[in-house]
C-alpha positions, 0 to 999 in steps of 0.5 A, a space after each residue: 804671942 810668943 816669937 815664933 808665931 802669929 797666934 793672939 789670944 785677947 782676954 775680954 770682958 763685957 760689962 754686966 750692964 751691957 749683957 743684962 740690956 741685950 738680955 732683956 732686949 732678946 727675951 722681949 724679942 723671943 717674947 713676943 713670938 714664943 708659943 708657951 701652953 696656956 699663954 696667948 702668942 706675946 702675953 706670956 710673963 718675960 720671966 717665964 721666957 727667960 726660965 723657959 728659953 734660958 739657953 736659947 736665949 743666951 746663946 742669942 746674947 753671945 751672937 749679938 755680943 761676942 764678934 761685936 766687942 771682938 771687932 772692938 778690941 781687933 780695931 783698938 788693938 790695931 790688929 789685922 786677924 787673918 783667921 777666924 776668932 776662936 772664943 773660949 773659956 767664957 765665963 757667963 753668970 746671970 747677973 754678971 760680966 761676960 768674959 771669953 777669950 778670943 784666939 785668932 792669928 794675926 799678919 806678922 810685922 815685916 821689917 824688910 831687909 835690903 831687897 834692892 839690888 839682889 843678885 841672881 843667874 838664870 840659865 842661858 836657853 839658846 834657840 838654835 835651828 835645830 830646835 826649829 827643825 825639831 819643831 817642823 818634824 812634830 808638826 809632820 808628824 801630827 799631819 803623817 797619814 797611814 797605808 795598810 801594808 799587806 803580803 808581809 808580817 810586820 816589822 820594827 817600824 810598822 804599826 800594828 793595828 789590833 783590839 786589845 783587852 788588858 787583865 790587871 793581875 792584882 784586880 780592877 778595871 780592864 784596858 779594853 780598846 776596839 781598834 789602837 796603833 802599836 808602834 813597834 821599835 818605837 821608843 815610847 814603846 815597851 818591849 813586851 809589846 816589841 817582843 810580842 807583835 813583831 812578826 805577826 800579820 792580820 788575824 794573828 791573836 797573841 796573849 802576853 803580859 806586860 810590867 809597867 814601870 813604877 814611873 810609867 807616865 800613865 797613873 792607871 797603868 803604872 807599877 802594875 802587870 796586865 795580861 793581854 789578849 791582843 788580835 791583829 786587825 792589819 798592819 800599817 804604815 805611816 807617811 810623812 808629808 813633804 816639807 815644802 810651801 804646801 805643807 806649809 799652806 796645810 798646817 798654817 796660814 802661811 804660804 811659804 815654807 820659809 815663812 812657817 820657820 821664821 813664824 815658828 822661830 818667833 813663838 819659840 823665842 816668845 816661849 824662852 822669854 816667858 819662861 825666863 821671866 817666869 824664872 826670874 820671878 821664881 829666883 827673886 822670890 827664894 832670895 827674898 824669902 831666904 833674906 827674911 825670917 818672921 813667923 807665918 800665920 797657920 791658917 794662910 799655910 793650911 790655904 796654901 797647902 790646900 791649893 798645892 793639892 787642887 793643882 795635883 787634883 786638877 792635873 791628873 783630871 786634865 791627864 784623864 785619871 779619876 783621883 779616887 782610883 790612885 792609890 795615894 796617901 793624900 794627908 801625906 802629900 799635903 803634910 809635905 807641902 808644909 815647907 813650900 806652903 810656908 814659903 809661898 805665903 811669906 813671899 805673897 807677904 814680902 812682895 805685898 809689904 814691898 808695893 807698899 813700901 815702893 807705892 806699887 800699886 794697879 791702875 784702871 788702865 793696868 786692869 782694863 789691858 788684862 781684862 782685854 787679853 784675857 778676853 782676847 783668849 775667852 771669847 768674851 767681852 772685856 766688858 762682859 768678863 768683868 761683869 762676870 769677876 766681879 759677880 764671882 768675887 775675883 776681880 780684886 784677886 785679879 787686881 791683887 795677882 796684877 798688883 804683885 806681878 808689877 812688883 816683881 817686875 819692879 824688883 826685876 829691874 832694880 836686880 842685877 840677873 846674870 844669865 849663864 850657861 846651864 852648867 854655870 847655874 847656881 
């Protein structure tokens, strides 16, 4: 093994008296089942079988042999492979030894730097009242209503409700919908819908075409040009609530205006605590990674890299757009995660080597309390959910996430975090 990487290559050699046993051993084996012309099942000569079945045969001896002295030579060794064993240049005559080399990667030796007492800033996030009114309007929003308007073409401000067909100029599927709001002046709006539908009134038809932008949040639409046919159904117009103590009744369980904004006012705090421990975390592990250099096992960052993906998979699957139809360079995007991938696996490293080193460990009750909030949020029985881990194999990845998250809530204790305005940060 060369310095920089993980990789172990065993040369290894089986006596030829324990490679003639199993052989013998196989051929009876293969023997006593074989259908060989002319032979009853289990009466033919054990030294046809082995001319007959010569390959067969061999291939039975590496099964029961190879991985048997691998282990063997890992154990001795005191390696801990986190890769399957490749084998090759085997060297197999009748008669003789067997001789194979076994290539694998192993975890690194971790010799841990000062790791306590690391310095880190975090920025300040104030809540203010305002962030609450904010929060009030979004939630009048999501209850507004809407009235038609007549007598009058629409202008900025109104919505115009119309069935749309959408043509991709460079070919695909259209955009086709029955019966959709257009808030004209609005800022999530584009202009060509602005410039087109202002003025018009119910049972108007306009053709027109749109550019979305490279960076339109919507991957189906983004950096392509539709030509639309557009027919106006009606114009409306959207009422806000009034926000009072029936409002508050309405939205909530609460029956006070006052109540909802102090209830409101908590789960925001709730949320800036979350995300600064959440960014805590984050800083702690970039300083740990950048305080430590040791090779890293490949196949670990190849998992990784493959995690990275199924997270971007499973985002656009939540935002709706099918993976296949995004014109992506997926090999690309994943051989750009090398670097984070890396990082990623000798911080999961770092961390893991810390609890040993600290005695950090996961205790049933530190189980037993996340079976219960996450079963809090599921539905299930606490019991039932670690029937079910357990079933799927996950609990010991449970343990494994509960076990590095108290390490780092350790580390976070025994660091000195300044918290600075969001120009301050480094």
């Amino acid at each position: 093994m060369s310095e920089a990487t993980c990789r172990r290559e065993l040369d290894l050699e089986i006596a030829a008296e324990v490679v003639a046993k199993a052989t013998d051993k196989i051929a009876k084996e293969m023997a006593r089942v074989a259908r060989v012309p002319g032979f009853r099942p289990g009466k033919a000569p054990l030294s046809l079988i082995r001319r007959r079945f010569a390959d067969e045969i061999k291939g039975e001896v590496l099964q029961s042999l190879v991985p048997e002295h691998v282990e063997k030579a890992v154990t001795e060794q005191n390696l801990t492979p986190v890769s399957q064993p490749q084998v090759d240049k085997l060297d197999y005559a009748d008669g003789g030894p067997l001789k194979f080399r076994a290539i694998f990667e192993v975890l690194p030796e971790i010799k841990l730097a000062e790791y306590k007492g690391l310095e880190i800033q975090i920025e300040e996030t104030p809540l203010t009242d305002d962030n609450v009114a904010k929060a009030l309007e979004e939630m009048r929003e999501r209850a507004s209503s809407f009235a038609p308007l007549e007598g009058r073409a629409s202008a900025k401000g109104d919505f115009v409700e119309m069935k749309l067909h959408g043509t991709p100029s460079e070919g695909g599927d259209p955009i086709e919908a029955d019966r959709v709001l257009c808030h004209l002046g609005a800022e999530e709006t584009l202009e060509a819908f602005n410039e087109n539908l202002l003025g018009v009134k119910a049972g108007d038809h306009k053709e027109f075409s749109v550019v979305y932008p490279a960076d339109y949040p919507d991957a189906k639409l983004s950096g392509k040009t539709f030509q639309y046919a557009v027919d106006v159904l009606g114009l409306k117009t959207k009422t806000l609530p009034e926000l009072n103590d029936e409002f508050a009744k309405d939205v909530s369980d609460l029956s006070t205006l006052e109540e909802l904004r102090a209830d409101i006012r908590k789960r925001m705090e709730h949320s800036i605590e979350h995300r600064s421990k959440e960014l805590v975390r984050e800083k702690l592990l970039a300083a740990l990674v950048k305080l430590h250099d040791f090779p890293v096992p490949q196949a670990l960052v190849e998992h990784q890299m493959d995690v990275r993906i199924e997270r971007v998979l499973r985002s656009l699957a939540q935002q709706g757009v099918d993976p296949r139809a995004v014109n992506m360079d997926w090999a690309g995007l994943r051989s750009r995660q090398q670097e984070k991938a890396s990082d990623d696996v000798k911080a999961e490293l770092i961390v893991d080597r810390i609890a040993t080193e600290e005695k950090i460990d996961v205790s049933e009750a530190d189980v037993d309390a996340e079976l219960e909030h996450l079963a809090s949020h599921s539905g299930d029985s606490a019991t039932d959910l670690r029937a079910r881990l357990t079933k799927q194999g996950s609990l010991d990845r449970m343990k494994a996430k509960l076990r590095s998250d108290k390490t780092l809530d350790w580390l976070a204790q025994n660091s000195r975090i300044q918290t600075v305005a969001a120009a301050e940060a480094k």
